[in-house]
C-alpha atoms as a printed R data frame, in Angstrom:
   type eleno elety resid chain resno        x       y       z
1  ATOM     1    CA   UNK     A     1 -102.759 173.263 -38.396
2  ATOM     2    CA   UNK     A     2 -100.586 174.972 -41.132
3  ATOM     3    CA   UNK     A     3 -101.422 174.010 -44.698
4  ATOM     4    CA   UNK     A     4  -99.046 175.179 -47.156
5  ATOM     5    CA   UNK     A     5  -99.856 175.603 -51.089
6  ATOM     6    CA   UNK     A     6  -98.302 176.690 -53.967
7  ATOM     7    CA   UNK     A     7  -99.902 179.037 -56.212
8  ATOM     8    CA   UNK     A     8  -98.805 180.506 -59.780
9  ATOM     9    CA   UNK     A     9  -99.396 183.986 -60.885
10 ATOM    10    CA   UNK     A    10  -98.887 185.718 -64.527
11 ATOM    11    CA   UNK     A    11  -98.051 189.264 -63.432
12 ATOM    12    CA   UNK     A    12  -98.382 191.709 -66.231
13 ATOM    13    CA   UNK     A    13  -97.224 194.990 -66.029
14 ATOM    14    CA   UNK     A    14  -93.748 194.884 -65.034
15 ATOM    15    CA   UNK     A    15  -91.450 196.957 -66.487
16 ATOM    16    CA   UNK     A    16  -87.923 196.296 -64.581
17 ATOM    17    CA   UNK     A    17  -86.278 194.719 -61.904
18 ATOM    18    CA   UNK     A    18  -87.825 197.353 -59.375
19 ATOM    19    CA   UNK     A    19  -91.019 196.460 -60.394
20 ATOM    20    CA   UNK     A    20  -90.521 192.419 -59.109
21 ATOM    21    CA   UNK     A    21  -88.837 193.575 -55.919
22 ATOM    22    CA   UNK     A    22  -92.128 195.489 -55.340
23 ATOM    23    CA   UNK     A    23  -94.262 192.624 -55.969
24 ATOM    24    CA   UNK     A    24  -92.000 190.370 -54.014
25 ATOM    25    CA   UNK     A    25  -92.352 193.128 -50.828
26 ATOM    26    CA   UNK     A    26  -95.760 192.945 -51.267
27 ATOM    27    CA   UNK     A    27  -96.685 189.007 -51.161
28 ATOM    28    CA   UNK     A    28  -94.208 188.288 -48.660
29 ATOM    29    CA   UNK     A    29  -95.577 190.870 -46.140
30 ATOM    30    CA   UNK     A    30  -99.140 189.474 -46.379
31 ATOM    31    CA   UNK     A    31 -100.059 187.248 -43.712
32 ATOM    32    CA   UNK     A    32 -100.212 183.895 -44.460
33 ATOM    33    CA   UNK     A    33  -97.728 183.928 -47.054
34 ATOM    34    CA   UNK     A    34  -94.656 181.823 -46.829
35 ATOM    35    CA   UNK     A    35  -92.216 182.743 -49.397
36 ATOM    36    CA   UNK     A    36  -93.170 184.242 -52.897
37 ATOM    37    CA   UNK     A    37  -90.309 184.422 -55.657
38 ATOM    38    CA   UNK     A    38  -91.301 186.808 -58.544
39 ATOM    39    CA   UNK     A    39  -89.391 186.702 -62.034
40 ATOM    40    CA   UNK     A    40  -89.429 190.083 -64.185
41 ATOM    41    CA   UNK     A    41  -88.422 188.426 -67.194
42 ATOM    42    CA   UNK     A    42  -90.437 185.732 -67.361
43 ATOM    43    CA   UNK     A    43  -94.040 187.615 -66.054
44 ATOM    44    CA   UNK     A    44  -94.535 185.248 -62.940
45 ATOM    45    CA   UNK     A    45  -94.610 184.491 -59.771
46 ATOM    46    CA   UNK     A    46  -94.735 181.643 -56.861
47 ATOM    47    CA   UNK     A    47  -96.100 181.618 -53.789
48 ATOM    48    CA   UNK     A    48  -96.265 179.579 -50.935
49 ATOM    49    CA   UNK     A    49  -98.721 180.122 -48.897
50 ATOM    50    CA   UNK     A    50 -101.357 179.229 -46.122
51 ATOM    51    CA   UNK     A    51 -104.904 178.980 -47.726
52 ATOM    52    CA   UNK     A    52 -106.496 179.150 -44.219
53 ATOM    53    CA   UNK     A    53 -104.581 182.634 -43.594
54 ATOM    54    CA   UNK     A    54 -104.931 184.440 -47.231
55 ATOM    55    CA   UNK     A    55 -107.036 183.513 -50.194
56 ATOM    56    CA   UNK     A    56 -104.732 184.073 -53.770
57 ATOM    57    CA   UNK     A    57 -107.957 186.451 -55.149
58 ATOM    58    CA   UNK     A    58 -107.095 188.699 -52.524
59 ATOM    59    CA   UNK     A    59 -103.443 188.596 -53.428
60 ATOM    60    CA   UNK     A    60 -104.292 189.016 -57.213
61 ATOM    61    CA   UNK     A    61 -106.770 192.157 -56.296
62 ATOM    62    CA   UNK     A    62 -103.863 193.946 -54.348
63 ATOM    63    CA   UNK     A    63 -101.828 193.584 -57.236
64 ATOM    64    CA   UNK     A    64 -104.062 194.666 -59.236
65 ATOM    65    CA   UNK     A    65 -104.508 197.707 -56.937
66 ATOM    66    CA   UNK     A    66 -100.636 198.196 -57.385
67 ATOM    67    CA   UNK     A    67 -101.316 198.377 -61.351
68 ATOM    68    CA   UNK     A    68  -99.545 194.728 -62.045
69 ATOM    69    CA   UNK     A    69 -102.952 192.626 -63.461
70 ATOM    70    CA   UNK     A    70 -102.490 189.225 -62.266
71 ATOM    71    CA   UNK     A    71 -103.997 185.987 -63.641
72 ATOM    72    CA   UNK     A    72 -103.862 182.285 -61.231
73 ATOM    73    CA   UNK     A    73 -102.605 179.432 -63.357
74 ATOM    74    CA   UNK     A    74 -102.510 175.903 -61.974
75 ATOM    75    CA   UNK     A    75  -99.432 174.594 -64.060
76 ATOM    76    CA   UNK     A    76  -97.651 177.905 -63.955
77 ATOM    77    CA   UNK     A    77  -93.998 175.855 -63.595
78 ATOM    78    CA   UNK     A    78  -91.370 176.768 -61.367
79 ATOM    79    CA   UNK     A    79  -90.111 180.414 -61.100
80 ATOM    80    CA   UNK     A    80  -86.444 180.897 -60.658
81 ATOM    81    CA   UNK     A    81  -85.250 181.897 -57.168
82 ATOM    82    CA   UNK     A    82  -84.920 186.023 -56.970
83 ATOM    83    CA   UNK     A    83  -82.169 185.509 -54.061
């Protein structure tokens, strides 16, 4: 059975628009992962997600890997739609 979860990252490192559409790509192409918004200005992103499929620490390490440090918070608030 599908769970779905929402999970709220402070991305660091972003430096324009380009940057969020990038981290965007990358979320939404990982399996298990629903729908991610990402805002540039305000450092964050959403994600909804399967917890069975992908785990967010794997998420947060690829980003990482990408040179955008993420951080999970639990009351991270909503992030404004990037479509």
């Amino acid at each position: 059975m599908t769970q779905r979860k929402k999970a709220f990252l402070r991305v660091e490192g972003m430096h324009c628009g380009s940057c969020a559409v990038a981290i965007n790509m990358f979320l939404t192409n990982k399996r298990g992962v629903f729908e991610a918004n990402v805002d540039f200005d305000a450092k964050k992103a959403e994600i909804d997600y399967d917890p069975e499929e992908v785990r967010i620490s794997d998420l947060v390490e690829g980003l990482e890997g990408m040179g955008y440090p993420a951080t999970e918070h639990q009351n991270g608030g909503r992030v404004k739609s990037s479509r």
